[in-house]
C-alpha positions in Angstrom: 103.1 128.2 200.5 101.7 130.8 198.7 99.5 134.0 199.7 97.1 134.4 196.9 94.5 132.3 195.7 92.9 132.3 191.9 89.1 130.6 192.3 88.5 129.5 188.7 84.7 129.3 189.4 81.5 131.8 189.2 78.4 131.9 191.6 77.9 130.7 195.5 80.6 128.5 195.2 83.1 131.5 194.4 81.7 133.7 197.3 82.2 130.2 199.4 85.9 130.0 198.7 86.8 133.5 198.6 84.9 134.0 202.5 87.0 131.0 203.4 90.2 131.9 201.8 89.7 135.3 203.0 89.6 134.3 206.7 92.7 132.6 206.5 94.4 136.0 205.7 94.7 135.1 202.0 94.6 137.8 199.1 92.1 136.7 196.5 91.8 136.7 192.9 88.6 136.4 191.2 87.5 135.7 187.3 84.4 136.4 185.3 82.6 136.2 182.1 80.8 139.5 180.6 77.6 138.1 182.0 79.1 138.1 185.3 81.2 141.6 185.3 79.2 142.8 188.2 78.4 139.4 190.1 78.8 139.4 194.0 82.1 137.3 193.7 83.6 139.6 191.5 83.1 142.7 194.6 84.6 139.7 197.0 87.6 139.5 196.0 90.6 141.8 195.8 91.2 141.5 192.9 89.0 140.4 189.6 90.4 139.1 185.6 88.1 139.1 183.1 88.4 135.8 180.8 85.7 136.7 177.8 82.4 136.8 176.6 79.1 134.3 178.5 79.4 131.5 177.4 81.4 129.3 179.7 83.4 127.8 176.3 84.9 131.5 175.6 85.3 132.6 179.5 85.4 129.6 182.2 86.3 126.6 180.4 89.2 128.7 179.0 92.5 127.2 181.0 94.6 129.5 179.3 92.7 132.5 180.2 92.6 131.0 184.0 96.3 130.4 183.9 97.0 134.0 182.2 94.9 136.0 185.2 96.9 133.4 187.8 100.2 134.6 186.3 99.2 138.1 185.5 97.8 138.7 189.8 100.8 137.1 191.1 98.3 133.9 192.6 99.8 131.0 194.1 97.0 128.7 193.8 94.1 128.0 191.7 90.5 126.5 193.3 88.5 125.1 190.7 85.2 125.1 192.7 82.6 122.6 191.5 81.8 122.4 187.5 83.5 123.9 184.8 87.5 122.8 184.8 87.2 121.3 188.5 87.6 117.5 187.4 89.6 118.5 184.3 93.4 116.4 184.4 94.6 118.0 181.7 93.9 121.5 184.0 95.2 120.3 186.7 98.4 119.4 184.7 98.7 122.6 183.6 98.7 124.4 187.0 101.3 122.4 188.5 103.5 122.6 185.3 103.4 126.3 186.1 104.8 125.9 189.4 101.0 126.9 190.9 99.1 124.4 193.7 96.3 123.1 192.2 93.6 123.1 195.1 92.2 119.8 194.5 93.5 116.0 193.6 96.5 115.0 191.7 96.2 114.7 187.6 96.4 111.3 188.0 93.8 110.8 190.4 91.2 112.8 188.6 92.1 110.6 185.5 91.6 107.3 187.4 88.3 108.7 189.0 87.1 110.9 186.1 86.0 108.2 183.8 83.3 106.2 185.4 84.9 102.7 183.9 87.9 103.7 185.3 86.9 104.4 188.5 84.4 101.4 188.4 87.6 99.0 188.0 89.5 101.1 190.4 86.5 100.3 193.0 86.2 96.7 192.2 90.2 96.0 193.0 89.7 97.6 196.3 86.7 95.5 197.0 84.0 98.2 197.1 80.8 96.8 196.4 79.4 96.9 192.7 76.2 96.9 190.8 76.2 94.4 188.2 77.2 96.3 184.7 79.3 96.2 181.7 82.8 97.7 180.5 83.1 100.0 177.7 80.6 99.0 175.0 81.3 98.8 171.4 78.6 99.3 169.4 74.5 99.0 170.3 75.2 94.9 169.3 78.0 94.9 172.6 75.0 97.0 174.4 72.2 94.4 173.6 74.5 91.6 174.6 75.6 93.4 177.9 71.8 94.0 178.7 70.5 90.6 178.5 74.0 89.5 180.4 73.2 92.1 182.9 69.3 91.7 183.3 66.5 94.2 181.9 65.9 96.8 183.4 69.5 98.2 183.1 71.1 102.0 183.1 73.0 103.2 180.1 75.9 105.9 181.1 77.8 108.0 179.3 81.6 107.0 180.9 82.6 110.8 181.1 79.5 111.8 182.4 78.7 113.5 185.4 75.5 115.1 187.8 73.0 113.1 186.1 73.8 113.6 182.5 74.4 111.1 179.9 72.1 108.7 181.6 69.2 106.9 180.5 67.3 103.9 182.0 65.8 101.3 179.7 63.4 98.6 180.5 63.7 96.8 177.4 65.7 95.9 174.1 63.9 98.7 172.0 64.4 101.7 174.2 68.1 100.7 174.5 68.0 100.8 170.7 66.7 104.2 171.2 68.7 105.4 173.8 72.0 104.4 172.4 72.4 106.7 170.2 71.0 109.8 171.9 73.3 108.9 174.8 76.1 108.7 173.0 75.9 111.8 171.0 75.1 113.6 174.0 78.4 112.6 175.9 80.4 113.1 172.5 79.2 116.5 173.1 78.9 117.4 176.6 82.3 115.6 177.3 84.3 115.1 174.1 84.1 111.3 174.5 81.4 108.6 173.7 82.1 106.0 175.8 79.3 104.4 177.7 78.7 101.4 179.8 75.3 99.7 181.3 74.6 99.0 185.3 71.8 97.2 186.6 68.9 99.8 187.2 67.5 100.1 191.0 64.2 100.8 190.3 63.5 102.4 194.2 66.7 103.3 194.3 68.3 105.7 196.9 71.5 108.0 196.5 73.9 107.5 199.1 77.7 109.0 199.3 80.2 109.4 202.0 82.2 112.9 202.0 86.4 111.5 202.1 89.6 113.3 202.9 93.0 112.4 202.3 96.2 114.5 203.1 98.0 112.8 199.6 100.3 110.4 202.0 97.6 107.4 201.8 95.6 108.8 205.2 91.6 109.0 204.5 89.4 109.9 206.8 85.2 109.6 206.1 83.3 112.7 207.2 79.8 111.3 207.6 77.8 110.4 204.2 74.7 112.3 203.0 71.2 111.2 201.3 71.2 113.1 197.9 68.0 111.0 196.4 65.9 113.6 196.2 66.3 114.8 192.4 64.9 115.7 189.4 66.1 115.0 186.1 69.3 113.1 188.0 70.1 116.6 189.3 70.1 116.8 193.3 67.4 119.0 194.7 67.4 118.0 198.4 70.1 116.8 200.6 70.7 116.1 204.0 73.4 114.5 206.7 73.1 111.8 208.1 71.7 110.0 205.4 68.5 108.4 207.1 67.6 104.6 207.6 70.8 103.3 206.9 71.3 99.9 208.5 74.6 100.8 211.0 76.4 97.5 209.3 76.0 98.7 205.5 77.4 102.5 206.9 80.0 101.3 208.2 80.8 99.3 205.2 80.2 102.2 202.8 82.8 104.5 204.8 85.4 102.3 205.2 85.1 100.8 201.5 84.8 105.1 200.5 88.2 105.7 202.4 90.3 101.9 201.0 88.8 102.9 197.7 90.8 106.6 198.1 93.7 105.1 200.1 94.5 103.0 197.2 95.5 105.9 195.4 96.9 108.4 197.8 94.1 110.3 197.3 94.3 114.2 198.0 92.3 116.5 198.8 88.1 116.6 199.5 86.2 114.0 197.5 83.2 112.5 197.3 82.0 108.1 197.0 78.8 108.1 195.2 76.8 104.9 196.2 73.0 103.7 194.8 71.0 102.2 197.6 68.7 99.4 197.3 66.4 100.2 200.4 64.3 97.1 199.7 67.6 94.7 199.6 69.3 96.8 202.3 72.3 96.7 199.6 74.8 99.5 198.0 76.6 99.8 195.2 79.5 102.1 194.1 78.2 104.4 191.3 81.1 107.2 191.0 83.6 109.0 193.1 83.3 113.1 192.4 86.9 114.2 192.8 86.4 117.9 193.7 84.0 119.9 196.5 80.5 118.9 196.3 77.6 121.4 195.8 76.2 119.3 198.8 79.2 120.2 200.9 77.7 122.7 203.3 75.3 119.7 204.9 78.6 117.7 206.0 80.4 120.7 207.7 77.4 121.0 209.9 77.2 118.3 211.3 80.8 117.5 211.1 82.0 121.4 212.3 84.7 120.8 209.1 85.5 123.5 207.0 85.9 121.6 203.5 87.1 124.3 202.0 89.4 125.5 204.6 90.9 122.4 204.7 91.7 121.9 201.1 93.3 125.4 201.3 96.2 124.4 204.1 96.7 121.3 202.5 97.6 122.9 199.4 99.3 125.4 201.1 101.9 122.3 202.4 99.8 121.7 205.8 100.3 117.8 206.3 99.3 117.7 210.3 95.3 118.5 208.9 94.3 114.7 210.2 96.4 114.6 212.6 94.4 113.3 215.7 91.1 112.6 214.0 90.3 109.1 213.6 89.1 107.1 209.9 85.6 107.9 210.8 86.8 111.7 211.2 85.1 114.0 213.7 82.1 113.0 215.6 78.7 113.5 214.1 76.3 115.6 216.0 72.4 116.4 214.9 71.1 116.4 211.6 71.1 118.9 208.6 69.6 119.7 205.6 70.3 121.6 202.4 67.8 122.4 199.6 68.9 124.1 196.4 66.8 126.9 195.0 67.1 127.2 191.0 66.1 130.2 188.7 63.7 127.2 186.8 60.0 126.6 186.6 59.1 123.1 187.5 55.6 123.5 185.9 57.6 123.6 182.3 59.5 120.6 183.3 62.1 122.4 185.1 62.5 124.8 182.3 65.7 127.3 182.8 64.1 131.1 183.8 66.4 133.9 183.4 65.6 137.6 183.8 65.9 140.5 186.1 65.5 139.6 189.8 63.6 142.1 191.1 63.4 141.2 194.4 65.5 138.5 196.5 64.8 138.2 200.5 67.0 135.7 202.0 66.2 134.0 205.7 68.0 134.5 208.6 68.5 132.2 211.2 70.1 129.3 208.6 72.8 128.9 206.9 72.6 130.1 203.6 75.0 129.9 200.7 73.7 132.2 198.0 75.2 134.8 195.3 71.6 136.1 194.1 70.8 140.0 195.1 67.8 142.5 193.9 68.9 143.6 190.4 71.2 140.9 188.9 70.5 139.5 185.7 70.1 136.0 185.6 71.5 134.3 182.3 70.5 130.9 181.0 74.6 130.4 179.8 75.2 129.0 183.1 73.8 126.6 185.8 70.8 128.0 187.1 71.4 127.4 191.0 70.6 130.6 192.6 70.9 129.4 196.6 71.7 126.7 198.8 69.5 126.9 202.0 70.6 124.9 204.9 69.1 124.3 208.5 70.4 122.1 211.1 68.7 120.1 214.1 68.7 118.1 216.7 67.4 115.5 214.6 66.1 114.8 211.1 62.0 116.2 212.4 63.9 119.3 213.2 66.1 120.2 210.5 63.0 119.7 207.9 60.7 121.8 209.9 62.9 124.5 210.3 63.7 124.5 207.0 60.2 125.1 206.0 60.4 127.7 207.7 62.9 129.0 206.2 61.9 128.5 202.8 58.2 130.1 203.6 60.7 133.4 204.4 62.5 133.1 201.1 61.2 135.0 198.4 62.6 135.9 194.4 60.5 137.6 192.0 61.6 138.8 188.8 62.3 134.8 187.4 60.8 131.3 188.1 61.9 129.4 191.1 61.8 126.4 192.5 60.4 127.5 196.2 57.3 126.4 195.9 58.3 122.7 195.1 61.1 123.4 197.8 58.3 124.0 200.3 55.9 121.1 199.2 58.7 118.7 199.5 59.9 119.4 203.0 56.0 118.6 203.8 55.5 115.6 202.0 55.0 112.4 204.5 56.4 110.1 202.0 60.2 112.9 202.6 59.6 112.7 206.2 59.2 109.1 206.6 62.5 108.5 205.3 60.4 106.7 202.9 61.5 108.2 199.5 63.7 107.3 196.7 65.4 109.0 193.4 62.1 109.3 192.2 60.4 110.4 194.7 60.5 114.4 193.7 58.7 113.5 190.3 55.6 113.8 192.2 55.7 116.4 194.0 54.2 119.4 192.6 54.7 123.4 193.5 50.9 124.2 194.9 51.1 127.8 194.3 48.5 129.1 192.0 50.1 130.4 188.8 49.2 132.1 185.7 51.3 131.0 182.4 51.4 133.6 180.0 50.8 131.6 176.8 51.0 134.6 174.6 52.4 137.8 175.8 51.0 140.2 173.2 52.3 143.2 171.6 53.0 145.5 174.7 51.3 144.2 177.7 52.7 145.2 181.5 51.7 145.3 185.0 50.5 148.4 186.2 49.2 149.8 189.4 47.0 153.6 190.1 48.2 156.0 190.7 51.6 154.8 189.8 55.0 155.5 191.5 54.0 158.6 192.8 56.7 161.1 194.7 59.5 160.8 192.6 58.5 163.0 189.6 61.0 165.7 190.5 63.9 163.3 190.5 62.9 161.8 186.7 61.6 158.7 187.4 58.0 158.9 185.9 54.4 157.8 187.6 54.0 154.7 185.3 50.5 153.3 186.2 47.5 152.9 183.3 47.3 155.0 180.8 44.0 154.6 180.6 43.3 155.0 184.5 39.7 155.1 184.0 38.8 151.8 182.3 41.6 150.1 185.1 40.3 151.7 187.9 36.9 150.4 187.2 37.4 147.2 186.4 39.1 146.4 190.4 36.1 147.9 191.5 34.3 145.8 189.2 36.2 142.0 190.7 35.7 143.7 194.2 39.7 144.8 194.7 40.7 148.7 195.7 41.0 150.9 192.5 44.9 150.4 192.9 45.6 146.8 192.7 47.7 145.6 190.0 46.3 144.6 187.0 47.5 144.3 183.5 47.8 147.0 180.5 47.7 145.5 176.9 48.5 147.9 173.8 47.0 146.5 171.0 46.9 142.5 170.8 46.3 141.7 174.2 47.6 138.1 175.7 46.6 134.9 176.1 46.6 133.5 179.7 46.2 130.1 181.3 44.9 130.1 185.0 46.0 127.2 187.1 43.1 127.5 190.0 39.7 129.3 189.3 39.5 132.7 189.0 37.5 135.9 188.8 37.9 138.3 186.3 37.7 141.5 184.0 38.7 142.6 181.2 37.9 146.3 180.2 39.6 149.2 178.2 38.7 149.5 174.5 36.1 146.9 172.8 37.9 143.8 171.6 37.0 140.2 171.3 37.6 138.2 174.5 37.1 134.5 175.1 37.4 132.0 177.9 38.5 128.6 176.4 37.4 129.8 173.2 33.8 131.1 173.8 33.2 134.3 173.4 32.9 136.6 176.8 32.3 139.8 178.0 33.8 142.9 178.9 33.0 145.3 181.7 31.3 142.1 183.4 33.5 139.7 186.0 34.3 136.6 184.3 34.7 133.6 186.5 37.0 131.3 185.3 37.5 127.6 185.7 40.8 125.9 186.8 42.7 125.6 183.7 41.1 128.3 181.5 42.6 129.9 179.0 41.7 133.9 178.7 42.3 135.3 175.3 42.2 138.8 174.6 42.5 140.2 171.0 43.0 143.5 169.4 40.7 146.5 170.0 38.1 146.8 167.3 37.3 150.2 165.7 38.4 152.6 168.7 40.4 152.1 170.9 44.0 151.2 171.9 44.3 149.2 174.7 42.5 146.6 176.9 43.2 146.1 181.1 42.6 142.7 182.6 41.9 143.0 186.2 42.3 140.4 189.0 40.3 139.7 192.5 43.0 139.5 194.4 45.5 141.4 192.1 48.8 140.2 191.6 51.5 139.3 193.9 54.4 141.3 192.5 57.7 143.4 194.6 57.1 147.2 195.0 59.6 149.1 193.5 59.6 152.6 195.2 56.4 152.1 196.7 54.5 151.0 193.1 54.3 147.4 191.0 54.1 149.4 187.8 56.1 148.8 185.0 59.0 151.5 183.5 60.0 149.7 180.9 63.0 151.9 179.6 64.3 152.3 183.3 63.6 148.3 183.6 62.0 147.9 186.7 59.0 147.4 188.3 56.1 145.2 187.4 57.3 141.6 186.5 61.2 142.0 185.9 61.0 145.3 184.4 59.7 144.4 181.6 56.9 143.2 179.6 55.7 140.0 179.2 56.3 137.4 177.5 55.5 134.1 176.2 56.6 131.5 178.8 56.1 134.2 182.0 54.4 133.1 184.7 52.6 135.5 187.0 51.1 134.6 191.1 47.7 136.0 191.5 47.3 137.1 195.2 44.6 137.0 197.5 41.6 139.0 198.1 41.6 141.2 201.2 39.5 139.7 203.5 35.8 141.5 203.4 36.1 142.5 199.8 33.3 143.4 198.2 31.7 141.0 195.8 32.2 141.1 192.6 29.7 143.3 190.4 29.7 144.7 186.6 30.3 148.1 185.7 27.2 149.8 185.1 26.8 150.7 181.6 26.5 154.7 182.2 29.7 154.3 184.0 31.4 153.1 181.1 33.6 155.2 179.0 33.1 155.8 175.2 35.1 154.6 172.7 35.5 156.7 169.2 37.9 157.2 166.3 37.3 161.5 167.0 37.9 162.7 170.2 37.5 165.3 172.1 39.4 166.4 174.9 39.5 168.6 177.9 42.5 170.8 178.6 43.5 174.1 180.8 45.5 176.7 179.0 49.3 176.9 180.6 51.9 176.5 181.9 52.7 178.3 178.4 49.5 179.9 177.1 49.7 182.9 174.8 50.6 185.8 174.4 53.8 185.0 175.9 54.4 181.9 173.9 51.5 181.6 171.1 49.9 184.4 169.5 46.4 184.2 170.9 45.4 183.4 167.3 47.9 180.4 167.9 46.1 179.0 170.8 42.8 179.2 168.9 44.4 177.1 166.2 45.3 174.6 169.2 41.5 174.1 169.9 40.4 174.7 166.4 42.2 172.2 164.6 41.5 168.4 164.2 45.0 166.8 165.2 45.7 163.6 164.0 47.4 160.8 165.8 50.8 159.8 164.4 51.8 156.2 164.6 55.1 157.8 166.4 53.1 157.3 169.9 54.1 155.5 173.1 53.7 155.1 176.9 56.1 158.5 177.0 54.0 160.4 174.6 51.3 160.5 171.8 53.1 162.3 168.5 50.3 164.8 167.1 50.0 165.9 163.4 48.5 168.9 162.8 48.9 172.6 161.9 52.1 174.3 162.7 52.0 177.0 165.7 51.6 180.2 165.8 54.6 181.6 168.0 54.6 185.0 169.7 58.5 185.6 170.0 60.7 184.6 166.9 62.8 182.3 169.2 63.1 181.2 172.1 65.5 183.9 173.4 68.7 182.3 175.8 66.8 178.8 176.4 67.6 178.2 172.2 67.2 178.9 168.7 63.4 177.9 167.8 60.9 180.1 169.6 59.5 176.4 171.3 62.5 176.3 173.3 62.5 177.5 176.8 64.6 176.9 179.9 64.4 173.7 182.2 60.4 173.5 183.3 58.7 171.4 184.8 56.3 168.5 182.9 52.8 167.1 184.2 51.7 163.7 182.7 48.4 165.3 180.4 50.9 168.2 178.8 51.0 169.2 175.5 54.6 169.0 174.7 55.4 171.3 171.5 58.5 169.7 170.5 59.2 172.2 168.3 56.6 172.6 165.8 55.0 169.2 166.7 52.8 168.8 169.7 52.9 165.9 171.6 50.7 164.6 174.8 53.2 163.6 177.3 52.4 160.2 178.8 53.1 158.4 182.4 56.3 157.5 181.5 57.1 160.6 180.0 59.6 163.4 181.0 59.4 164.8 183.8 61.8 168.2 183.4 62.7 169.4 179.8 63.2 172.3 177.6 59.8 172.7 175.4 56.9 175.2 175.3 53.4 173.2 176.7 50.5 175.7 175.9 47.7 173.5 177.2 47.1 170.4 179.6 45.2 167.2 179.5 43.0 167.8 182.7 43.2 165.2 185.4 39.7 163.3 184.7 40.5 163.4 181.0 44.0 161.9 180.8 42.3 158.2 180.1 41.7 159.1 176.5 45.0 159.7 175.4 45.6 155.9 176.7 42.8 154.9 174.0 44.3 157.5 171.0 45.1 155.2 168.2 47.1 156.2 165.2 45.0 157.6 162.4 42.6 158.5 165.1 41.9 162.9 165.3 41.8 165.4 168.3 40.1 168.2 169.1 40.9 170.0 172.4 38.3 171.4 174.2 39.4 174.3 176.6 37.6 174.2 179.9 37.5 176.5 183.3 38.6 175.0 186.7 35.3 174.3 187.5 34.6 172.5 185.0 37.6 170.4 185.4 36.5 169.5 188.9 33.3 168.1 187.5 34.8 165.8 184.9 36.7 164.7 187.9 33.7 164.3 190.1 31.9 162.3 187.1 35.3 160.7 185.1 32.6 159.3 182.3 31.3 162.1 182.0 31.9 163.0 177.8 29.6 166.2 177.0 31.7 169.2 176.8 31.8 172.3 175.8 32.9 173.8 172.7 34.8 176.5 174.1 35.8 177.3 177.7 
């Protein structure tokens, strides 16, 4: 017996056992990597070890680390979860040499079973049906020879490997030649041993297995089998209990062969037959036996009412009467479930790993749901990417897919790329329904969701929205939103979208985007060359853009600092109190906090209905672009004589300011004449007469930073402790989003009424010399 559990795992599975261990009045222990320091499982449990740094060869796959937080909590037990050291014998060794319960098989059954030759030969002397194939193979010769033995087409394995890795099919002599060796590096160094084998390949092949139990005395009991043929890359995607369209004499066969098989060894513990299922033969074959919990698992206690994990815990707590009353074929079987796994990938790159900020993650009720993703984790590519595991139940097969639709139509993460969208096709796909599909059935089924790849990110290029996160100033957290509101605003009106939707901000070299379904767009700011596809387009107009087109926009020419690219529809992005924009040095908002890069993809949304049609700015709308600038400003909220001699704010609007390459989003670094003060310093608030106590900031200030005046930007400071003389006004603010370094200032002092008719007319560029 023993009161307190070590899980040696990370991720859903880790918030799986700790929930289950937890409800059987068990103190738990939890571990993590750096990556994972503030991962739900880690809150879970009562208490939490730290092994290392991310990667799982420094932190999880560390058995001394796992051994040293088992003996340093006072845990009883170690559950090794799914992955990492779960099918390790040499782990489980080590746990039971130090007097702990290892919550899974014996060492000597994951040995038997953790080499797929091993396990092949254990399965052919308890009669379980087999796919014709080879031993161990020698060399490529042994392979050839085993292939023409065997018959063409054939499947090369790694022995050691395991969920779909180290496997390759080959149709002919030459691509065994070619996949020999690749194979056989890859399981030298995914598994430390290069042993592999051939099978006959199933070309519309399914993948059936049947969940076992055994209580380590030589009972078994089968607990229903599941269809797991829906994969990508050999990696299950979709699974579901009962498997479908099995022929009642071949499922009988396959759970009582799954429970000999794991009889013949004593087996202990929750494990899992692997069989490939010739649909067109009506035959099965053994492929593996996974001797740990499945990822899968959660299918099979529905419709079973089983708690895997629970019961793997009493066992290894010295509970022997688990099976006692339940029959070989274990509880009865009612309705049907399925399970589909959501991954942090992008199955338009072939499945390529996303990681990144999540910056939103909205989870369905009404199903089961198996998760560890929340709003504001970091997502690291060192690990599996599995985010969720969705599961609905019916009363049949019709009714555990449609509901899982649903579901997955209520499931929403933003912030990296997910697999939803394929998730959603493929619970609508007649050929999934029908029962009709195979192992390679998922390859063609595509995510419909209209995406735009972000071939090139450019230098600085965010989403923003007008007028930004607005309400919030007085706590520190900044507007955000264009710099340049003026050229953004007008380029939604111009694609027919309200003056707020979000569009994109590009400082200098703007990016290069791929649209996936047509498109209509506009690309404004300062004047820069812009093609579609390579032709030269526009600006200020609304481009419309052919599926597949690639939108390039390059680096302001002349004047100018930065270029918008506006959307009809906008895009479809989380509000982070109340705004999309970006805040890059708070890292959030906009698309995971950040801006974008190379590889992003983005999801335009879709125009309101009765949107206006799309129309291009008028050319006396559009604002003027120059090296020298002039700007309007209102004297305060530190004018002289209180802060600058009045001959010191005359310099302020005399002098030609130039714009320091020290400029950003927060601010625009001026060069120019040192000021005038009035006051020698500045009293209680500091030394240097600039200094004065807390005040207030408006995005348009001029900061004087001591002697150096700054124009504080969007994501400036709201509160600080320096002297602002003057103040962008409102309908001017837009040209410090265009001030370029090199490029000169004058500021041009003007009454409230003329402020209010710049802001009436924003184009409006005339003014006055003085105020």
């Amino acid at each position: 017996m023993f009161d307190t559990l070590l899980v040696a795992n990370r991720g859903e599975i880790a918030c799986r056992i700790i929930r289950s261990a937890s409800a059987l009045g068990l103190r738990t222990v939890a571990v993590y990597s750096d990556a994972d320091r503030a991962a739900p499982h880690v809150r879970m449990a009562d208490t939490a070890v730290r092994l290392g740094p991310a990667p799982a060869a420094e932190s999880y796959l560390r058995a001394d680390l796992v051994l040293a937080g088992a003996r340093d909590t006072g845990a009883g037990a170690i559950h090794p979860g799914y992955g990492f050291l779960s099918e390790n014998a040499a782990f489980a060794t080590d746990v039971e040499a130090a007097g702990l319960a290892f919550v899974g098989p014996t060492p000597r059954q994951l040995e038997v079973f953790g080499s797929k030759h091993t396990a092949r030969a254990a399965a052919e002397a308890a009669g379980v049906p087999l796919l014709a194939g080879t031993g161990l193979l020698a060399d490529l010769d042994d392979a050839l020879r085993g292939a023409e033995e065997v018959g063409y087409p054939v499947m090369l394995k790694a022995t050691g490997g395991g969920g779909g890795i180290g496997m390759r099919a080959c149709a002919g002599p030459d691509e065994l030649r070619e996949a020999y060796a690749q194979v056989t590096r890859l399981a030298r160094g995914n598994f430390g041993d290069g042993g592999v084998f051939l099978e006959r390949f199933v070309s519309r092949a399914r993948h059936v297995e049947v969940q076992v139990f055994g209580d380590g005395t030589g009972r078994v009991v089968s607990l229903g089998d599941r269809d797991c043929s829906l994969q990508r890359r050999h990696q299950k995607v979709l699974e579901e209990a009962p498997a479908p369209g099995l022929p009642p004499a071949l499922r009988e066969e396959l759970h009582r062969s799954a429970r000999e098989l794991c009889a013949s060894v004593g087996y202990r513990s929750a494990g899992t037959v692997e069989f490939v299922y010739d649909a067109e033969r009506e035959e099965a074959a053994f492929l593996e036996v996974n001797t740990r919990l499945q990822v899968e698992h959660p299918v099979t206690e529905e419709i079973t009412g089983v708690d895997l994990v629970g019961w793997m815990l009493c066992l290894a707590r010295g509970e022997k009467d688990i099976l006692d009353g339940i029959g070989p074929d274990g509880p009865p079987v009612r309705g049907h479930a399925v399970e589909a796994r959501v991954y942090a990938e992008d199955p338009g790159q072939d499945h390529r790993p996303s990681a990144g900020l999540l910056t939103r993650v909205q989870l369905p009720d009404g199903v089961r749901v198996d998760g560890w993703a929340e709003t504001g984790q970091e997502i690291s590519t060192a690990y599996d990417p599995m985010l969720a595991k969705v599961i609905a139940t019916g009363r049949d097969r019709d009714e555990a897919f449609a509901r899982l639709a649903e579901a997955l139509e209520r499931t929403r993460i933003d912030g990296v790329e997910t697999n939803l969208g394929l998730l959603r096709a493929a619970c609508r796909t007649d050929e999934i329904l029908a029962a009709r599909h195979t192992t390679s059935t998922l390859a063609s089924v595509t995510d419909p969701r209209p995406r735009i790849d972000v071939v090139r990110g450019g230098t600085l290029t965010t989403v923003q929205d007008w007028p930004g996160r607005t309400g919030y100033w007085e706590v520190g957290i900044p507007p955000g939103g264009p710099m340049d509101d003026l050229s953004f605003r007008l380029g939604n009106t111009a694609v027919g979208n309200p003056e707020g939707a979000p569009g994109l901000e590009c400082t200098l070299e703007g990016p290069a985007l791929r649209f996936s379904r047509p498109a209509v767009v506009c690309v404004t700011g300062a004047p820069a060359r812009v093609t579609v596809d390579g032709t030269p387009a526009s600006q200020w107009e609304p481009l419309d853009l052919p599926a597949g087109a690639l939108l390039e926009v390059g680096t302001p020419e002349g004047s100018g600092m930065r270029t918008y690219v506006l959307i009809r529809g906008g895009l479809d992005l989380p509000s982070y109190l109340g705004s999309t924009a970006t805040f890059t040095l708070g890292g959030f908002g906009g698309h995971a906090g950040r801006a974008l890069r190379t590889g992003d993809v983005l999801r335009p949304a879709e125009p309101a209905s009765g949107s206006p049609a799309p129309t291009a700015v008028p050319p006396t709308e559009r604002p003027h672009f120059t090296a020298h600038w002039r700007i309007a400003v209102s004297e305060g909220p530190h004018p002289a004589p209180d802060f600058l001699t009045p001959r010191g704010l005359k310099t302020m609007y005399s002098a030609e300011w130039k714009v320091s390459a020290q400029s950003a989003r927060t601010g625009v670094r001026l060069v120019g004449p040192r000021p005038e003060w009035a006051r020698p310093d500045g009293g209680e608030a500091g030394l240097h007469p600039s200094n004065v106590h807390d005040t207030a900031y408006s995005v348009g200030a001029v900061n004087l930073t001591g002697d150096t005046p700054a124009i504080l930007g969007p994501d400036g400071p709201s509160l600080g402790g320096f002297a602002c003389p003057v103040t962008v006004v409102a309908a001017e603010r837009w040209k410090a989003g265009q001030l370029r370094p090199g490029d000169t200032v004058r500021f041009v002092p003007v009454t409230e009424a003329r402020a209010d008719d710049l802001r009436r007319s924003p184009a409006l560029l005339t003014l006055p010399t003085e105020g």
